[in-house]
C-alpha positions in Angstrom: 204.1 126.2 140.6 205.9 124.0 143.0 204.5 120.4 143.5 203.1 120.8 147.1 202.6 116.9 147.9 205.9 116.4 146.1 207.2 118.6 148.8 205.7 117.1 151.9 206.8 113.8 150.8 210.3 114.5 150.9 210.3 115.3 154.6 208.4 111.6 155.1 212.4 110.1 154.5 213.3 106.4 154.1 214.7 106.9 157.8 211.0 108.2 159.0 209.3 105.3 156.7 211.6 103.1 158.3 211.3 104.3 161.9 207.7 103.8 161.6 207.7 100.5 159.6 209.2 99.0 162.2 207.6 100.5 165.3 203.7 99.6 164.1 205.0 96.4 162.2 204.1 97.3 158.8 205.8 96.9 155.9 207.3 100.1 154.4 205.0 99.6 151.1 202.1 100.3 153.1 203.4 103.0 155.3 204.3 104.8 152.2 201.2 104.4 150.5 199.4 105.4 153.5 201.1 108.7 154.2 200.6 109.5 150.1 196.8 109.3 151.1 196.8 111.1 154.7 198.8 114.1 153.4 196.4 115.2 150.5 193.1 114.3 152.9 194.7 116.7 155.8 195.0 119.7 153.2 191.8 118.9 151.8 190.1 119.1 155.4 192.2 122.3 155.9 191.2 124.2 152.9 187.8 123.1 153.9 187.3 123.5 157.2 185.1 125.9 159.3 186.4 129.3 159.3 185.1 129.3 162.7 188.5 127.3 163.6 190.6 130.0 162.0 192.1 131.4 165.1 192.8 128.1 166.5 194.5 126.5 163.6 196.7 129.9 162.8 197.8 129.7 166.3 198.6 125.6 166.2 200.5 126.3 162.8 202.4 129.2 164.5 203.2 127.0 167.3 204.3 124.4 165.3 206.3 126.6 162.6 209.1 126.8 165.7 209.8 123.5 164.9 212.6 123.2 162.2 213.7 119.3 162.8 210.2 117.6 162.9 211.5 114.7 160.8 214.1 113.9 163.4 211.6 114.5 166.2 209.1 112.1 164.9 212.0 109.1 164.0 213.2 109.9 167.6 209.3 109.3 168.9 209.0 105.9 167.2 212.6 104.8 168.9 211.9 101.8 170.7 212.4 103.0 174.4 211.8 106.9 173.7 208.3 107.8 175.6 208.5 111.4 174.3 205.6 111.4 171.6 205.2 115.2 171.6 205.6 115.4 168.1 203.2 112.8 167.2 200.6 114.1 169.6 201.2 117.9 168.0 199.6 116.2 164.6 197.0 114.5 166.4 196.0 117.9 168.4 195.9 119.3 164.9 193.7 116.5 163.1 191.4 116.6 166.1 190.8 120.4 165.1 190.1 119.8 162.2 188.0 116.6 161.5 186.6 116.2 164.9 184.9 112.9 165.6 185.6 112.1 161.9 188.9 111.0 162.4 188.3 107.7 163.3 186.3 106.8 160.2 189.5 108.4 158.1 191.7 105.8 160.2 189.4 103.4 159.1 189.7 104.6 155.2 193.4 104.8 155.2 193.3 101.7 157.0 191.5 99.8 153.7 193.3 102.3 151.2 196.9 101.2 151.9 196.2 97.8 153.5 197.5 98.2 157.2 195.8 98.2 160.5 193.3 100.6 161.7 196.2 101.6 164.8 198.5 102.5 162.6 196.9 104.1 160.0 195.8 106.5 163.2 199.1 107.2 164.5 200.6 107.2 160.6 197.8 110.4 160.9 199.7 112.0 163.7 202.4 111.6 161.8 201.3 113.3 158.8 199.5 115.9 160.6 202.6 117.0 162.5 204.7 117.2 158.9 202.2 119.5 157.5 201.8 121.6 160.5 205.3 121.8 161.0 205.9 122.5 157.4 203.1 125.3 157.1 203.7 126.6 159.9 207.6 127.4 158.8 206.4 128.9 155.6 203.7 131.6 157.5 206.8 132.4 159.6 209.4 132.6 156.7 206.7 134.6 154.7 205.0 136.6 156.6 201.5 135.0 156.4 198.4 135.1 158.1 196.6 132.0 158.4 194.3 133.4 155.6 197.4 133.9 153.3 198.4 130.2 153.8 194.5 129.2 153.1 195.5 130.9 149.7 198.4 129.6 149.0 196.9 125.8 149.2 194.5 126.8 147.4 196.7 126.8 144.2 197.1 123.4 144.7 193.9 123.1 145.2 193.5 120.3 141.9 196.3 118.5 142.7 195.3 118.1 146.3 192.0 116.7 144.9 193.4 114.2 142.1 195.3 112.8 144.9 192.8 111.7 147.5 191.7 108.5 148.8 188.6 107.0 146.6 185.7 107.4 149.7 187.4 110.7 151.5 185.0 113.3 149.5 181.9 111.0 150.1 183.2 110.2 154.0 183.7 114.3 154.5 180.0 115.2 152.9 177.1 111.9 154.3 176.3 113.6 157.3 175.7 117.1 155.9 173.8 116.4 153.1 170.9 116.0 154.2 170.8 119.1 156.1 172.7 121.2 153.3 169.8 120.0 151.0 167.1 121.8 153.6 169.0 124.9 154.3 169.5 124.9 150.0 165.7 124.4 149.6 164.8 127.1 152.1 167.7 129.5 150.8 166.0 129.1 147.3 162.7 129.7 148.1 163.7 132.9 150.5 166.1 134.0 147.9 163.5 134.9 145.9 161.9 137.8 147.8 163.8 141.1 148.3 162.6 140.6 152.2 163.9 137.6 153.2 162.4 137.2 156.3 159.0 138.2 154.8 159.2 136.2 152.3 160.2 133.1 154.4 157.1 133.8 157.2 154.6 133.9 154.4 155.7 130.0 153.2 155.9 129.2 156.4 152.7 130.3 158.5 150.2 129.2 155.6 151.7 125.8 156.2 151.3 125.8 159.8 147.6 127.0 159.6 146.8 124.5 157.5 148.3 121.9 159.7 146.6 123.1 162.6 143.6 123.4 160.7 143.7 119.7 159.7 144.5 118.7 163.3 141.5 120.9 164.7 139.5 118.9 162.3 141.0 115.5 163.2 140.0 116.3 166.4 136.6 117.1 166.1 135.9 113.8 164.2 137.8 111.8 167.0 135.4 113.7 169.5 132.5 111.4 168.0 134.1 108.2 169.7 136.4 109.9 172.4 137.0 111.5 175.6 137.5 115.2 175.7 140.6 114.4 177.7 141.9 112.0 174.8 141.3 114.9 172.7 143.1 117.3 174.4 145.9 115.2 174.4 145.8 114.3 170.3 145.9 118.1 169.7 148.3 118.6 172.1 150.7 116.2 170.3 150.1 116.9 167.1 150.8 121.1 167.9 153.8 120.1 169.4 154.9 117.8 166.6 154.1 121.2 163.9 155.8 123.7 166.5 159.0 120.9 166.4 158.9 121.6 161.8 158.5 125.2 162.4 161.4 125.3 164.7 163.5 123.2 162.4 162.7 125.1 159.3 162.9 128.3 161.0 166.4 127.2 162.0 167.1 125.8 158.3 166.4 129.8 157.8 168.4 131.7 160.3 171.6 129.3 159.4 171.7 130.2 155.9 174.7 132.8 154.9 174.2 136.3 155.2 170.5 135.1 156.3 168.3 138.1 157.2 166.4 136.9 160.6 166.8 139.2 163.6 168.2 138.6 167.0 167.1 139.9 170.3 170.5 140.0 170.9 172.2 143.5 171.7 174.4 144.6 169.1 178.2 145.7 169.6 177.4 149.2 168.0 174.5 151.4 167.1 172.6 150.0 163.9 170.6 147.2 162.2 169.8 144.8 159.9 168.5 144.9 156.9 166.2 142.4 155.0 169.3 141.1 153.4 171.2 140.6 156.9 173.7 143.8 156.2 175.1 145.6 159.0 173.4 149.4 158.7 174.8 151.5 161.2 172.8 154.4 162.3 174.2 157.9 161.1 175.4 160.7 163.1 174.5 164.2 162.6 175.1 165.9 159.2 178.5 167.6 159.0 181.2 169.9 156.5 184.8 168.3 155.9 186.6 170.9 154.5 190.4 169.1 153.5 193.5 171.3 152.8 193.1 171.5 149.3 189.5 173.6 149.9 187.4 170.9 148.7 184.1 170.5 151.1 182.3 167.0 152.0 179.2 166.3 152.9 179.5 163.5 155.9 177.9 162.7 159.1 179.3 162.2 162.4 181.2 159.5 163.5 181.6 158.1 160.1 184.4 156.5 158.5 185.2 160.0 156.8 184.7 161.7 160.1 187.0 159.7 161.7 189.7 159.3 158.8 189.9 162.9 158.4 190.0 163.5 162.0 193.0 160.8 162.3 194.8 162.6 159.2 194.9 165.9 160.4 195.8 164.8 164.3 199.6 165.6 164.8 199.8 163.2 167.6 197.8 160.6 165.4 200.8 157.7 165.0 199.8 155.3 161.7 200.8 151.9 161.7 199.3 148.2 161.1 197.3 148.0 164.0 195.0 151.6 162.9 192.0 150.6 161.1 188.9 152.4 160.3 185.4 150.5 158.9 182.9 151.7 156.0 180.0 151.9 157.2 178.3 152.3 153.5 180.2 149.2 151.6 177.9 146.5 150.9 177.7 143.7 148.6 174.9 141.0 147.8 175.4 137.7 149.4 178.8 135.9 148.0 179.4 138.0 146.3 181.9 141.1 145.4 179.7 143.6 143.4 179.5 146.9 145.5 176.1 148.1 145.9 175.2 151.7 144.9 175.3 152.5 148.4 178.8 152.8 148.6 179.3 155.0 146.0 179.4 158.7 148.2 181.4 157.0 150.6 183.9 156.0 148.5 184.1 159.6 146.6 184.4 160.9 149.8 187.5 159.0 150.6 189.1 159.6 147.7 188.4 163.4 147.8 190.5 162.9 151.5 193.3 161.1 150.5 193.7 163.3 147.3 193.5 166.1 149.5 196.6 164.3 151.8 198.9 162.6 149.3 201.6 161.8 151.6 199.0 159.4 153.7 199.7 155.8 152.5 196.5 153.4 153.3 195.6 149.6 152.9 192.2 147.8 152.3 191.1 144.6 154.3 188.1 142.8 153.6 186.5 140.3 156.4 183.8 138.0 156.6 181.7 136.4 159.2 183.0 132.8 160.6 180.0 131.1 158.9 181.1 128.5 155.7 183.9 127.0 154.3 187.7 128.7 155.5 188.7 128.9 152.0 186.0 130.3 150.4 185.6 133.1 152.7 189.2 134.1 152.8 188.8 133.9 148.6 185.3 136.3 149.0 187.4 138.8 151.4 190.1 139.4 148.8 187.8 139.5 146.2 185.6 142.4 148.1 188.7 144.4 149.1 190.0 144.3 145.8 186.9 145.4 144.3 186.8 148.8 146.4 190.6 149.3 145.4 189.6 148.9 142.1 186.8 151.4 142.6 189.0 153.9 144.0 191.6 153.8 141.4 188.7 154.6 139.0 188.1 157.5 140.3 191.1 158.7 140.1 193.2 157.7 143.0 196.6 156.1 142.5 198.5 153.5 143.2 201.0 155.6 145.0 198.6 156.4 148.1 198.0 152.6 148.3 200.8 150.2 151.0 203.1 148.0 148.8 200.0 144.9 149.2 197.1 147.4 148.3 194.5 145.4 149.4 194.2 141.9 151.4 191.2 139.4 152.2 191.5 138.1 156.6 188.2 135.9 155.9 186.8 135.3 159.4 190.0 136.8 161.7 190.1 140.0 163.7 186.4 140.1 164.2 184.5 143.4 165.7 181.6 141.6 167.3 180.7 138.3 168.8 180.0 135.3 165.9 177.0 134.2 167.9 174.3 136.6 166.6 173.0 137.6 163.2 173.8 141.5 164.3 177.5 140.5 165.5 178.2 138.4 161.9 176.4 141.1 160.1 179.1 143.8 161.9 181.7 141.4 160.5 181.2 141.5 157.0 183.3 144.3 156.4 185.5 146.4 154.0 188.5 148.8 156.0 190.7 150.9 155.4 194.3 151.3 157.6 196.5 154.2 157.6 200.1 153.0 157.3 201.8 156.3 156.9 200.8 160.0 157.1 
């Protein structure tokens, strides 16, 4: 494996070192060891950032993959008397994305890690943030990636990234969520441990609020002794409001766990619920006979994904291609995990039985998450998921040959089918497909 960091320094040049030596009035000793810091932190922040920023940071790497001379363009925006600082800015744009209000405290780490000022380690970040855009964003172009693809590809360098940055950065990127990881943990634990979630998590939680109100009614009625029934009023009103605050927040701690199984008033994008587990279960159309061309009958249901394939198949003026995708409706797996659920098991024989039946159609797997979590751990889960239902339809007895040279592939959060913003529209999400790439 190529060294990554290895690689990214070598577009820093003595020319670019110089260029910016002179223009923050540094000495080229710091400059140097401050860009060896800011490049592994930016990667770090990238492999973890929110997938919800997937779209934006595939389209920023796309936009900056057009530029093949960034090294020049970044000596030429440190030239004393050149005001065009677009490449600078492209990296700042970038960093902005993903560290948010957390980049001044990384200024301020680089700042004490190499030595120089607090200024210029910022715009040394803009810098380094437009090399590795720049650079990444060549390499989706040259290779074909998604922005999930490039998420992998780091990834591999995924230890060497880590050996290499600053002492402080892991601490600096994990304070401010600890404390607030920890509660969703604890709640995820003890919810975890009940087949209905949301059950289970009501019947920890309302014993503890009736007890507190309990405690205040009391409270209360001893204060009455010595006080004013209006000062009483107000006591309990206070002390409800303070409880109705904790059930709030732990009621939130709930609903923003992965995969968590509260429900949502919110209309969903198609027909269906969840379950206790927060899967997407679509309601099923009428029962139905497939009968394929080889005389083999299935048992389906309207509308389904073997409905719909077959229908697709058989349709002369049905044209294949990248863009046609069809979603399982019966493909579930436990929470982070990639273990199919027996659920999916009729499904899956059914699709088999139709592309036996049809061996010139050529297909392709995707597996997608919800936006919820860390970008590269989702992308990772994706792959994992659609691999496991290729692996499932291999085993009985599909081949290769009926699979698209890349068999299966893991998008993580992109190309979502409902809105991000509800439980029912991230439960839709979480999704296995299947795209017909030649009939």
């Amino acid at each position: 494996m190529s060294n990554l960091l290895h690689t990214l320094k070598g577009l820093a040049t003595t020319e670019l070192i110089s260029a910016a030596s002179k223009s923050l009035g540094e000495s080229e000793e710091g400059v140097t060891k401050a860009l060896g810091g800011i490049l592994p932190s930016i990667l770090n922040g990238l492999l973890h950032s929110n997938s919800s920023s997937h779209s934006m940071n595939g389209d920023l790497l796309s936009h900056a993959g057009n530029n093949t001379n960034i090294t020049e363009d970044l000596i030429g925006s440190l030239t004393p008397g050149n005001s065009n600082a677009q490449s600078i800015g492209m990296g700042t744009h970038f960093l902005n994305g993903l560290f948010g209000d957390k980049v001044t405290d990384i200024s301020n780490l680089i700042s004490n890690f190499s030595g120089i000022k607090s200024s210029s380690s910022n715009a040394l970040l803009g810098i380094g943030g437009s090399l590795i855009a720049s650079f990444l964003g060549n390499k989706m172009a040259s290779e074909g990636l998604n922005f999930g693809g490039i998420l992998n590809w780091i990834g591999g360098h995924k230890n060497e990234i880590e050996s290499a940055l600053p002492t402080g950065f892991s601490n600096l990127m994990h304070d401010d969520v600890a404390a607030s990881a920890y509660a969703e943990n604890t709640v995820a634990s003890i919810v975890s441990n009940n087949n209905d979630q949301v059950a289970g998590g009501m019947r920890w939680l309302m014993p503890l609020l009736l007890l507190g109100l309990l405690g205040v009614g009391i409270f209360v009625w001893l204060k009455g002794c010595n006080n004013e029934l209006k000062q009483e009023k107000i006591a309990f009103n206070e002390a409800g409001n303070s409880i109705s605050s904790a059930a709030d927040s732990a009621a939130n701690a709930i609903s923003n766990t992965t995969d968590s199984a509260a429900t949502s008033l919110a209309t969903p994008t198609s027909t269906g619920k969840l379950d206790a587990a927060g899967n997407w279960i679509a309601t099923k159309g009428a029962a139905i006979k497939i009968k394929l061309a080889n005389g083999t009958e299935l048992d389906a249901t309207k509308g389904s994904l073997e409905d719909r394939l077959y229908q697709f198949i058989t349709d002369p003026a049905a044209q294949p291609g990248k863009d046609i995708w069809f979603n399982f409706e019966d493909l579930l797996f436990d929470s982070g995990k990639s273990k199919l659920k027996d659920t999916a098991v009729t499904q899956l024989q059914n699709t088999v039985a139709i592309l036996k039946a049809y061996p010139a159609v050529i297909v392709k797997l995707g597996g997608y998450t919800d936006n919820t979590g860390d970008s590269l751990t989702n992308v990772k889960l994706s792959e994992s998921r659609a691999k496991a239902v290729y692996n499932q339809m291999i085993s009985k007895g599909l081949t290769a040959s009926s699979f698209d040279a890349k068999a299966y592939e893991g998008y993580g959060p992109l190309f979502p089918v409902a809105e991000n913003t509800t439980l029912e529209g991230r439960g839709q999400n979480r999704r296995i497909s299947i795209s017909v790439r030649a009939k």
